[in-house]
N, C-alpha and C positions, 0 to 999 in steps of 0.2 A: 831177557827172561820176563815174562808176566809175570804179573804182582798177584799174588796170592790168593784167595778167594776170601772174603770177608762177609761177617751178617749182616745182611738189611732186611729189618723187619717186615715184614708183610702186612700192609696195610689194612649155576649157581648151580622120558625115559627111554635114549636110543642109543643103540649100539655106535661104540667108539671106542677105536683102542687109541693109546698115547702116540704124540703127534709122530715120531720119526715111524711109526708101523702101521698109520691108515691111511697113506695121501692116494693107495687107490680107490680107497671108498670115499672117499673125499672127493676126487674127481667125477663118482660114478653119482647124480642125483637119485638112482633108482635104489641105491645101498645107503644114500644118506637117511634118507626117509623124512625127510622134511623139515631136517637140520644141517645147521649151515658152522664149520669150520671158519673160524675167524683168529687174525691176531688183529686184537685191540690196539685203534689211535687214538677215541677219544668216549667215553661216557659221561651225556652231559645226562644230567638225569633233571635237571630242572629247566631246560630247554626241550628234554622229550627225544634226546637223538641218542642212538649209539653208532659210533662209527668205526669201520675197520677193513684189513684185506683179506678177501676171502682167501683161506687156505691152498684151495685148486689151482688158481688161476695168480693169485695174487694182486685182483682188482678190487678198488674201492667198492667199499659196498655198507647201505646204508639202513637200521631200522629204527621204528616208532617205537616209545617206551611208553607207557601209561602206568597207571593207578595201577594194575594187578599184572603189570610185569614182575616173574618170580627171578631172585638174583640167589642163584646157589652157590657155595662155599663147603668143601671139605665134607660134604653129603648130608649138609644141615641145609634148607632155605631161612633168610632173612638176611643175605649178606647187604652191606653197605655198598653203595656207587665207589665210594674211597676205595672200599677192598680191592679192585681191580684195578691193575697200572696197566700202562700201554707197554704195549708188547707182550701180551701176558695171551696165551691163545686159549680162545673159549669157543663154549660150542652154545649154537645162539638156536633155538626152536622157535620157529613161527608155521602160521597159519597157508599153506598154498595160496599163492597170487592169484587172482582173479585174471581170466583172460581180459587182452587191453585193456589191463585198469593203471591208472597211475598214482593211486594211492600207495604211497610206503606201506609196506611190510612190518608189520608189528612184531614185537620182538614177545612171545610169549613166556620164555624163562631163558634165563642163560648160567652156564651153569661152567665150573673149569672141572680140569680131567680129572682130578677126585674123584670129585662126586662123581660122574661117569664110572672109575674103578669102583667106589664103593657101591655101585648100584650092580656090577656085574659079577662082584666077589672076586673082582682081580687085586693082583697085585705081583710087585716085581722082585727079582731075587737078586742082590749085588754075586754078579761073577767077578769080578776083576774091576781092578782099577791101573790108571797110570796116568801118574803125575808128571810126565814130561809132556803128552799130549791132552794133558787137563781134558782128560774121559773118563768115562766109566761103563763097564756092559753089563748085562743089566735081562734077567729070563723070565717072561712073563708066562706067572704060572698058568694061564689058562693053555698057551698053544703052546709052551716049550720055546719059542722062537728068543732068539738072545739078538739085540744089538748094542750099539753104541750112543751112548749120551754127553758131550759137552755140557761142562761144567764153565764157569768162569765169577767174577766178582761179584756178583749180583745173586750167586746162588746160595738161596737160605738151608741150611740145615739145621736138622733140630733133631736130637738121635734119644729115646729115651727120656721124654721132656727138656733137657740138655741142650743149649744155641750151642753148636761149633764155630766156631771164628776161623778156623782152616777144616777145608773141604777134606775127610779122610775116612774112608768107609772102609770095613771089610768084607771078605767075599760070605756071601749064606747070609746077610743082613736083606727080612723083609723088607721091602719100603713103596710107599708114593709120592707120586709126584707129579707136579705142575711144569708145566714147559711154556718159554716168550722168546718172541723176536724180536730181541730190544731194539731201535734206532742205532743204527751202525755195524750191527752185527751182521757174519756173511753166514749164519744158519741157526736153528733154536740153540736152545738151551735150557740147561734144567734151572728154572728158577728156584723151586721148596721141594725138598726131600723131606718126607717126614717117614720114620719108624710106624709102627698099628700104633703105639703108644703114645705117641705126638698126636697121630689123628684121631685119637678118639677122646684127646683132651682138647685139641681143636673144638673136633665135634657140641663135643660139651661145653665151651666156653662159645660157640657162638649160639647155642638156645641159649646160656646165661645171657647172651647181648638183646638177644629178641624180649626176656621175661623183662631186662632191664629198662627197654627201651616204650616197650608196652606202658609201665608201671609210670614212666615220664613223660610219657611224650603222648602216647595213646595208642593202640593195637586197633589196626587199619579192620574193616571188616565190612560185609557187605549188608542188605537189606533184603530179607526171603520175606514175600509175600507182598500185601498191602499194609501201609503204615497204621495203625490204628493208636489205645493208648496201649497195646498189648506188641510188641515190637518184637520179631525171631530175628537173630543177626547171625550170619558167619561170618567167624574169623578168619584172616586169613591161617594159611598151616602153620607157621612158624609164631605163632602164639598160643598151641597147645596148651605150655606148662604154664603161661602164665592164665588162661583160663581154671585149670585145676587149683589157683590160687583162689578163684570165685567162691562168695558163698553163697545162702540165698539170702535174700534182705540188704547185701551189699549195697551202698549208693555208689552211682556210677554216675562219670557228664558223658551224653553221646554228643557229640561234636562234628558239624556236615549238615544235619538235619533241619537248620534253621540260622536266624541271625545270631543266637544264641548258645549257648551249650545247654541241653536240657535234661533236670537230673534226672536218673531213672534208676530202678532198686532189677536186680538181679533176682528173677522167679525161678528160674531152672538153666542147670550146663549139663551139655550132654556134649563132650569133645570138644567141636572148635564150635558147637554152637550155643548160642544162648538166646533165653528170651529174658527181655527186660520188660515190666511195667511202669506207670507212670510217664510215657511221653503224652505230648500235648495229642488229639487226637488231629489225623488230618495235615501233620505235619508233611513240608516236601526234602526230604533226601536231594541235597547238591552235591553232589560227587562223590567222594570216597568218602567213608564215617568214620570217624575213630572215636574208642571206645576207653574211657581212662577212670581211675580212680575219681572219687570224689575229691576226699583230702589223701595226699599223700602215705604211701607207706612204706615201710623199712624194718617189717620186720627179721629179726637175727636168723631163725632157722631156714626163712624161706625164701630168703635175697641176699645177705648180706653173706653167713656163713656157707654156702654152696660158691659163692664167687671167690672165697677166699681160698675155700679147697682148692679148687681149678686153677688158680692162678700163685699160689704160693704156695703150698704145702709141700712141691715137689723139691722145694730147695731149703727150708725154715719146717724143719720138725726135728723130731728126737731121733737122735744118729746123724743128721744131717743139716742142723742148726748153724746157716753159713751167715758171718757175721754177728754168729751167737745168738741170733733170732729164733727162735722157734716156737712155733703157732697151733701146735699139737694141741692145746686144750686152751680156753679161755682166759684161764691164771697166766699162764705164760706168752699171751699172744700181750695182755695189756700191760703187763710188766716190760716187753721191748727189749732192750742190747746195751752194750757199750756207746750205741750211736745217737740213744733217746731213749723217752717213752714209750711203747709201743702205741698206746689208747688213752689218752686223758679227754674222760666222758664230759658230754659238754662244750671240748675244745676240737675241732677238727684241726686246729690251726697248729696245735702241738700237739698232734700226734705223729709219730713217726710214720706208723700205717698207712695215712691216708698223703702225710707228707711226702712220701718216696712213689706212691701208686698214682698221684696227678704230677709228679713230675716238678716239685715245687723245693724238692730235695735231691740232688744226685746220689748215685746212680737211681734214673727212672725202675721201676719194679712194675709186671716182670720184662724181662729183655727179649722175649718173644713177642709177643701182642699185647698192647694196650691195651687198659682198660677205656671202653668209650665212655666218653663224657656222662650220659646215664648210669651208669655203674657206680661211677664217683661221686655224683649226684646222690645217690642212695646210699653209699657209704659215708659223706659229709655228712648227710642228714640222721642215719641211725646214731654216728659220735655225737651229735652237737645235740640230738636228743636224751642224752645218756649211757649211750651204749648198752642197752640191755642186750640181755643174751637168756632171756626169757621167752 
């Protein structure tokens, strides 16, 4: 008998339905439209390659990544190279090949079936399951059409923000999902089922990764115009929300622009664009820019408590305080459990919060998706400066 199906957590605009019901538009290039059908072997993202076989045929097949490759996830952009395992089938957009040319094929976004359903207002309906041939079928509501999906150990469920540790669905449950051809396997499989509820906390927890990752690291963006001391830059998209954090007179380092990072104040945002003052004048832009705080921030309402919603609250509040944690309101989130403190301002190091979310306490929190290292970063930082929640 196979062994049960257990969680492994999970690690980006053309028509595609989920892989067991498009391999003839997949075959057809004139119905792909200029997307390509792949299951992933290898995304080297700092070597510039993504590699995989294409869906149709099942032949190696190779594209270029650069600076403004867009990687989509669960129908948010800004996912990570990590997010994607091999075997994991994605659907890769690039530019038509130049007649005999032998330059690679740029990979202009790549995106998994999610995002796809959520871009077409699809989504699937559990008919039936059975457990002896670890399937399940499965009616997508756009065309009525039902088939069958393989399930096996590798496939994540998450039903109602809720990890399953055994694969167990009923029938009339919405859901999406991602599909991979793991290495050894003799056909896909569902790798993530998520519930709209799962997906649209995904959803939201991967802008909280983009505002985080901005706020550390720098939010990539491009150079509109001529460089003068008066600078208009776009963001990339998936730095929205953390643009609406802008204010005007902000200090910012642009970083790309020169041998240095060069500070500049923030005159006006309008979306994902901004213009800044105070660059050197005549400065040359070397590759991609990125655009980061001056000093550091971590403020409570607008990083710290939105991550905490998203990532806790579904299992630690009132009625539902597991571990007797519960993080409903401030008072109770710093006061903690039977297992600790919750918040001791000042001490990242004994706080229970921040001790169980980097994993430096068992069990790691939460057991769906990690917080990336930015995240923690910011949450370090707000404890170890007091914890205000001002």
């Amino acid at each position: 008998m196979r062994p049960r199906p257990s969680l492994l957590c999970a690690a980006a605009a053309l028509s595609l339905a989920p892989a067991w019901m498009w391999r003839a538009a997949a075959q057809n290039p004139t119905a792909a439209q200029g997307a390509t059908a792949i299951y992933l072997d290898r995304l080297d993202a700092a070597g510039g390659w993504l590699e995989g076989r294409r869906e149709a045929d099942q032949k190696p097949i190779r594209f270029k990544l650069t600076g403004s490759s867009r990687l989509v996830r669960f129908g948010t952009p800004g996912a990570l190279p990590e997010e994607f395992r091999p075997g994991d089938r994605l659907l890769v957009q690039s530019p038509a090949p130049k007649a005999n040319s032998r330059e690679p094929v740029t990979a202009l976004e790549i995106r998994d079936e999610i995002t796809e359903q959520v871009r077409r207002g699809q989504s699937l309906v559990i008919e039936g399951q059975d457990a002896e041939t670890y399937t399940f079928s499965v009616r997508d509501t756009r065309d009525g059409k039902v088939s069958k999906v393989e399930y096996g150990r590798g496939t994540f469920l998450v039903l109602r923000e809720d990890p399953r540790y055994v694969f167990r669905v009923s029938a009339g449950l919405e859901v999406f999902l991602n599909t991979a051809w793991p290495a050894g396997a003799s056909q896909p499989i569902a790798r993530e089922v998520l519930d709209g509820v799962t997906r649209e906390r995904f959803q939201k927890q991967q802008a909280l990764r983009n505002l985080a990752r901005a706020e550390v690291k720098g939010a990539e963006c491009d150079l509109i115009g001529k460089p003068t001391s008066v600078v208009n830059l776009q963001l990339r998209p998936q730095y929205a929300e953390w643009a609406a954090t802008l204010k005007p007179g902000d200090s910012l380092q642009l970083e790309g622009a020169a041998a240095t990072p060069v500070t500049v104040q923030v005159g006006a945002v309008s979306g994902e664009q901004l213009r800044v003052t105070g660059a050197r004048p005549g400065f040359k832009p070397l590759g991609t820019l990125k655009l980061r705080p001056a000093s550091p921030r971590h403020r409570y309402a607008e990083f710290i408590r939105p991550m905490l919603e998203v990532n806790c609250l579904s299992c630690h509040r009132e009625g539902n305080a597991q571990s007797g944690y519960s993080m409903s309101n401030p008072e109770r989130m710093f006061m903690g459990s039977r297992r600790g403190v919750g918040v001791v301002p000042g001490k990242s190091s004994e706080s229970l919060l921040y001790l169980t979310m980097s994993g430096d306490r068992n069990p790691r929190m939460p057991t769906d998706r990690e917080p990336t290292s930015e995240q923690l970063a910011l949450l370090r930082a707000w404890i170890d400066a007091g914890a205000s929640v001002e």
